[in-house]
C-alpha positions in Angstrom: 108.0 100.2 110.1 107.5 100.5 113.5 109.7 101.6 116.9 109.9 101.0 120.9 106.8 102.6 122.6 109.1 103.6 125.0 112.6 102.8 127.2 112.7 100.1 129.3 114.8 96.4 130.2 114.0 93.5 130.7 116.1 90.4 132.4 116.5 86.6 131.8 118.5 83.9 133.5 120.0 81.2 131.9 122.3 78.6 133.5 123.2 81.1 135.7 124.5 84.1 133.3 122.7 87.1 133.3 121.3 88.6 130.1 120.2 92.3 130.7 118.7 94.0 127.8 118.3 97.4 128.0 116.1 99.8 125.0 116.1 102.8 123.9 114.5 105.2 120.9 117.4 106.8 118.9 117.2 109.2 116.2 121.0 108.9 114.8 124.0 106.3 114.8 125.5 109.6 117.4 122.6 108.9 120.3 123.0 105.1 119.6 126.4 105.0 120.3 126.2 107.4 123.6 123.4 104.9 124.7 125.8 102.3 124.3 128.2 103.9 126.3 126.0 104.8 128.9 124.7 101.4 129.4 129.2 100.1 129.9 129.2 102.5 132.2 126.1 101.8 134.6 127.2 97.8 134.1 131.2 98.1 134.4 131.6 94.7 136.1 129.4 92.7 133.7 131.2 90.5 131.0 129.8 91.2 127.6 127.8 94.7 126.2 126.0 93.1 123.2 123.9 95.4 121.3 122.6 96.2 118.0 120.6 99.0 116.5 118.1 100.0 113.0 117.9 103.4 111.9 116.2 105.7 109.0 112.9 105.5 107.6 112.8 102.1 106.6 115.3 100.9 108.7 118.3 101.0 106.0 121.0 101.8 108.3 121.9 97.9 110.9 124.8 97.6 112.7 125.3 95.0 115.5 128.3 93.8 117.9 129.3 90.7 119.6 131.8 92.3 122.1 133.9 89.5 122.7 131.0 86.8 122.2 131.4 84.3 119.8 131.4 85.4 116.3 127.3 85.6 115.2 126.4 84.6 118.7 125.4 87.8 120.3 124.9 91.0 118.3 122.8 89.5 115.0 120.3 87.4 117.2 120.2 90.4 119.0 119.5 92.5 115.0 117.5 89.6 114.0 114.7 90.6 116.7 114.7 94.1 115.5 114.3 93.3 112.5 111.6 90.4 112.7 109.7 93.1 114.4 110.2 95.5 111.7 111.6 98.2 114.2 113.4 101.6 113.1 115.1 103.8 115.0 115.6 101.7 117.9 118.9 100.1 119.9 118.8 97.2 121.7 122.0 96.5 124.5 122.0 93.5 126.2 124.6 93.1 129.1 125.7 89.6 130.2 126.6 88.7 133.3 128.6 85.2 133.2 128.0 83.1 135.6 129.9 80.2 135.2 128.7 77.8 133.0 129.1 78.0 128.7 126.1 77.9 127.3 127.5 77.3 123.7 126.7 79.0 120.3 123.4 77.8 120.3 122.7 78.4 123.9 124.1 82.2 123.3 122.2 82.8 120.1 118.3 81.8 121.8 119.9 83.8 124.8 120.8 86.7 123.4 117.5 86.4 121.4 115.1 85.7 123.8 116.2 88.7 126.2 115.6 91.1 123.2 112.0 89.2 122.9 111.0 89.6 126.4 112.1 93.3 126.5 110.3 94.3 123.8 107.0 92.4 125.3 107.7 94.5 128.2 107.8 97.8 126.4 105.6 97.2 123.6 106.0 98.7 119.9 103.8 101.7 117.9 103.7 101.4 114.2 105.4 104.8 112.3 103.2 106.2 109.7 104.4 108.3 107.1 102.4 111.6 107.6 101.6 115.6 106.8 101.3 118.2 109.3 97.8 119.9 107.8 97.5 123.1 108.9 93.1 123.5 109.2 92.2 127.1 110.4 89.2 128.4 110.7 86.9 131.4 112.5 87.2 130.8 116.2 83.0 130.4 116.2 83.3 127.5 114.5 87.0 125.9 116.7 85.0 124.3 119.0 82.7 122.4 117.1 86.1 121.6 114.7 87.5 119.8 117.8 84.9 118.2 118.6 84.2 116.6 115.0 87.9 116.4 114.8 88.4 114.0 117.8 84.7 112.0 117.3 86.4 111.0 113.9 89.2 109.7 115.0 91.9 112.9 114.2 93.7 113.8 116.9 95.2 117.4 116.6 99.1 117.6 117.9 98.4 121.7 118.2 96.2 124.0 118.6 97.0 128.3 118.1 94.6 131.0 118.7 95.6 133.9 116.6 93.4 135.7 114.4 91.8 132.5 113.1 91.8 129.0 115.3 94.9 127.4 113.5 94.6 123.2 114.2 97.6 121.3 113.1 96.6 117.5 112.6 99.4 115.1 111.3 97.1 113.0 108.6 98.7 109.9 106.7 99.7 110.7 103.2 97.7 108.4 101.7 94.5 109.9 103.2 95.3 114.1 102.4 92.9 114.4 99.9 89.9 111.9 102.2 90.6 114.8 105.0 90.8 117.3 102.9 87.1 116.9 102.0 86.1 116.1 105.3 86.9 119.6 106.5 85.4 120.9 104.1 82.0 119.0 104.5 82.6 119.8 108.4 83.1 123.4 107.9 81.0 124.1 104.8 84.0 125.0 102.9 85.1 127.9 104.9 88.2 126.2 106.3 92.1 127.3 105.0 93.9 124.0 104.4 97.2 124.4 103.9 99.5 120.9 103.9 102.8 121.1 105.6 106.1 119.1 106.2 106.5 115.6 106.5 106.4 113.5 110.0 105.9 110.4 111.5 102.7 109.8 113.2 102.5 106.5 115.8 99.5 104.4 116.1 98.5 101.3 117.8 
């Protein structure tokens, strides 16, 4: 799956309606719907709030609304982008402006699609990796030359603690523990403490 790189709109004009989608990162169906609500507020005067939002770890919870557009017209072209992009976690408003002339079910539905499309080209997208926190600690002679090796090999440490040992906690994909496992090793002949932690999502690229 992947999510929004970050918040951010994006605008298109068709027969003179306005079609305003606005994004946002959310972690539960709660900050959805106060984003929602946000986004009425800052446009009281336009016609239509469309939106539609994917949540959970593979995107298992979808929900989408038309607000007055015609039924299917609005809030699933809107869900449809989401999910052809395989986003999570992730609402997409889209406030209309009408200005005039009916564009029509078909009209709506590219509408309403396209506005999604453009904002997310303007934002961008990061994939979600199902990852461990690995907690690597070692003497502090030998943290500098960790980081070094750490970041020439492509590991990028979220944290580092100096305590009685270095401590470097490095989020590592779950299907590549037991690759950096032995790769500390090797780096610090054997005299790191690995210790594997809880879950998270790392972004890349």
């Amino acid at each position: 799956m992947r999510t929004i790189r970050e918040a951010g709109s994006a605008e298109l004009v068709e027969k003179k309606s306005r079609f305003l989608c606005l994004l946002e990162r959310v972690e539960s169906e709660q900050q959805a719907r106060d984003f929602i609500g946000r986004c009425r507020k800052q446009h009281p005067d336009a016609r239509h709030h469309c939106y539609a939002y994917v949540l959970g770890d593979s995107g298992e919870s979808q929900k989408s609304n038309d607000d007055g557009e015609p039924s299917g017209t609005a809030g699933v072209p809107i869900l449809e982008v989401l999910r052809r992009n395989e986003l999570t976690n992730a609402v997409a408003v889209v406030v209309r402006y009408f200005g005039g002339v009916l564009l029509g079910s078909g009209g709506l539905i590219r509408a309403y699609g396209t506005a999604v499309t453009t904002a997310l080209d303007a934002v961008g997208t990061v994939r979600r990796l199902r990852a461990r926190t690995v907690l690597v600690a070692v003497e502090h002679s030998l943290a500098g030359k960790l980081d070094h090796e750490l970041r020439a090999a492509g590991y990028a440490a979220a944290e580092i603690r100096y305590g009685r040992r270095a401590e470097f906690d490095v989020p590592i994909a779950e299907d590549s523990l037991e690759q950096f496992r032995q790769w500390v090793t090797e780096s610090t002949g054997g005299s790191a403490e690995i210790t594997v932690g809880d879950v998270v999502f790392a972004e890349v690229e």
